[in-house]
N, C-alpha and C positions, 0 to 999 in steps of 0.2 A: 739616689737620684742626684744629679750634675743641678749647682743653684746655676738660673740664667744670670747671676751677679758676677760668674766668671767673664761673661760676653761684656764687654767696657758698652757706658752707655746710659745714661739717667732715667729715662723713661724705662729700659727693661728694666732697671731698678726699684721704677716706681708702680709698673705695671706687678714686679714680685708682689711687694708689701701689700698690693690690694688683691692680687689674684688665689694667692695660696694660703693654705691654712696654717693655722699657728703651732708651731708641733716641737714638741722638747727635739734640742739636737742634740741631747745625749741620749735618748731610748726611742725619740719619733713620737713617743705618746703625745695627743692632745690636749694642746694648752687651753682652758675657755679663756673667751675674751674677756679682758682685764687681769690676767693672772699674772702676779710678780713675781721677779726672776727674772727678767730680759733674757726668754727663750731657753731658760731650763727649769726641769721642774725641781719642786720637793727634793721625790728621792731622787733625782741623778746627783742632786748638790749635797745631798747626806752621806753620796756614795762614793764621791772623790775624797778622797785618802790623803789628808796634811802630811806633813814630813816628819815623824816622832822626833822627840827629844830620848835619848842627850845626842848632842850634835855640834858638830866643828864648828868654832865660832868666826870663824873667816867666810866657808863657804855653805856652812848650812847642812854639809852629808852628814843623814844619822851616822853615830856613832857606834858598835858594839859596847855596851858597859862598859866591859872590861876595859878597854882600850880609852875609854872617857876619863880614869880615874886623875884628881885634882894632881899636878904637881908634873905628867910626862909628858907635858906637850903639845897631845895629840889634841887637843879642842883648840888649837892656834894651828896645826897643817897635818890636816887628815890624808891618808893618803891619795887622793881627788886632788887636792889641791896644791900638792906640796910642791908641786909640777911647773905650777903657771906664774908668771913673772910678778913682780912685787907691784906692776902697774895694776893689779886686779886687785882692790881692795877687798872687797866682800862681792859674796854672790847669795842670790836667795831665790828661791820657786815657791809657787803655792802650793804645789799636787805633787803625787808621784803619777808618773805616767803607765797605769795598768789598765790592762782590758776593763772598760765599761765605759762610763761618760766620761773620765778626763779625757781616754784617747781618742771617742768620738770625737769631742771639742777641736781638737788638732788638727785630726782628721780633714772637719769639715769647713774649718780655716784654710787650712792650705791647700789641702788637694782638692777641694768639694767646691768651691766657690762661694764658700757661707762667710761673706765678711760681716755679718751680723753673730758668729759664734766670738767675734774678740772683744761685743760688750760684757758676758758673763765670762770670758777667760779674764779680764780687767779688771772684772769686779772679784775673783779670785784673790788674785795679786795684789790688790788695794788691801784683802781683809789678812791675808799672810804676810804680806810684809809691808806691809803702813810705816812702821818701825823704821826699816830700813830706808824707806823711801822718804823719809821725813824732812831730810836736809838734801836732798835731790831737786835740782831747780831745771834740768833738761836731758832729756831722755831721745837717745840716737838706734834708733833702730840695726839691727844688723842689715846692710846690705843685698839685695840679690845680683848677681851675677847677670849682663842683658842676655844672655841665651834666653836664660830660666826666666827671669822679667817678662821677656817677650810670650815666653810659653805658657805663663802661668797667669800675666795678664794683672796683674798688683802684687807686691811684697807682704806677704801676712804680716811680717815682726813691725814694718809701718804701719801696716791698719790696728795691729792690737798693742803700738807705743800712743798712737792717736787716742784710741779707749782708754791705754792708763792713764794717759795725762790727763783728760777731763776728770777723770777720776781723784787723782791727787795734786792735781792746781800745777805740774810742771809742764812748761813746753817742750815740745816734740820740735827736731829740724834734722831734717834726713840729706842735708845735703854736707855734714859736720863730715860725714864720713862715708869712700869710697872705695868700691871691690875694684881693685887697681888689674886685676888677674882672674879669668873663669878659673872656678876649681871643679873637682869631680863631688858628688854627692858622697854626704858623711856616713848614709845609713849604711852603708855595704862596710864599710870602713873599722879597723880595729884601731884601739888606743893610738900605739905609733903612727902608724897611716894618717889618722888625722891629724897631728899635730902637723906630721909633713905639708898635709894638702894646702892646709892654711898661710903655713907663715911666707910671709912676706905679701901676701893676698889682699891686703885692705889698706891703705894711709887717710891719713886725716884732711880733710879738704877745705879747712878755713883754720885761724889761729881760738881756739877754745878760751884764754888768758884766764885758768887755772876754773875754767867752773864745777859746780859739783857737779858730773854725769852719770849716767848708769844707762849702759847698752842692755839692748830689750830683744829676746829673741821668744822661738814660741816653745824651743824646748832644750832642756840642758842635759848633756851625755856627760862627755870628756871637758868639756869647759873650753877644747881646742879653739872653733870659732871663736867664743866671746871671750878668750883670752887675749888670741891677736887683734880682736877691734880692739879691746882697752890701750893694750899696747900702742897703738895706731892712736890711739886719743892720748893718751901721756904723750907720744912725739909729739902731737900737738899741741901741747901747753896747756891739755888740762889735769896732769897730775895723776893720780889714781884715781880710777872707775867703778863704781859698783856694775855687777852684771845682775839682771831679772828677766825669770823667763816665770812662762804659766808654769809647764811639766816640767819634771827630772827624772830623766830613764835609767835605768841600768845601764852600768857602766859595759861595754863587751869586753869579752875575753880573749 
């Protein structure tokens, strides 16, 4: 079912929160009132899947063992990463993105019209990488494109940088950074392709004067996107960017 919070509008808003029942948006089951979790239950949140160790310490991809061992390298540019510009300091996700409730969560963020799934994808991200986010003072959402804005009716990566920033005390400002160019949608898309789609697609829209940022998206593939916003944000004088997203999917082939 389509949330009416896709339709812009306060009162359809508020007419949701009072009309419909309380129900996990990762499996639908019923939440009773007063259950904690902000709209997921129990097991859906036992069921999302962190990101194993040992893992690249730049951007977070587990690693094979083998390939972890101390002295070759590979925990400083896994092969995910070794790609993307020196403006991308570190990247980090809370989930892997596999069939059950994380990719409900996504799901129903972006395509569903559930801007209430970005306080538990927030609260995700607050509890995997706190760490990371620790000396992060503004967090810039990735952009949508006005085609997709206008079709989709609010940019998910804004509604769920707004959740993490209540969450870990930095401000959100979506106006730092602008999709300068429509691109085509990345899922269709292979590694090369996207890096294409992207670049030259976003510039920075105010002078940053070197702050700590970290672009917020709601899910990490190729790193293509939140490469070129970082990028886009060092041209603007803030230096290098951590990137944070909830998911991280397999990479295609």
């Amino acid at each position: 079912m389509r949330s009416i919070l896709a339709t812009p509008g306060a009162l359809l808003r508020d007419l949701e929160a009072l009309a419909l029942p309380v129900a996990c948006l990762g499996c639908g089951a019923f939440l009773p009132p007063g259950a904690d979790g902000a709209g997921v239950c129990a097991a859906c949140r036992s069921r999302m899947r962190t990101l194993p160790a040992p893992a690249c310490r730049r951007c977070g991809q587990p690693l094979d063992p083998w390939d972890a061992r101390p002295g070759d390298g590979a925990r400083e540019r896994c092969g995910l990463c070794r790609a993307w510009p020196e403006s991308v300091a570190w990247a980090a996700s809370a989930v892997w993105m596999v069939d059950g409730p994380a990719r409900e969560l996504v799901h129903a963020l972006k395509y569903g019209g559930w801007r209430v799934a970005a306080a538990p994808m927030a609260a995700a991200i607050a509890r995997a990488c706190g760490a990371r986010l620790a000396d992060v003072k503004l967090l810039v959402p990735v952009p949508l494109g006005a085609r997709r804005l206008r079709s989709r009716g609010y940019n998910q990566a804004a509604v769920l940088a707004r959740a993490l920033g209540e969450r870990v005390g930095a401000r959100v400002d979506e106006r730092l950074l602008a999709r300068v160019r429509e691109t085509r949608t990345q899922t269709a898309l292979g590694p090369v392709e996207r890096w294409a789609n992207v670049e030259g697609a976003f510039a920075a829209a105010g002078d940053l004067a070197g702050a700590k940022v970290a672009v917020v998206d709601d899910v990490l593939t190729t790193g293509a996107t939140l490469a070129a916003c970082a990028a886009a944000l060092a041209a603007g004088g803030a230096g290098a960017a951590g990137v944070v997203t909830f998911a991280r999917a397999a990479v295609p082939g």
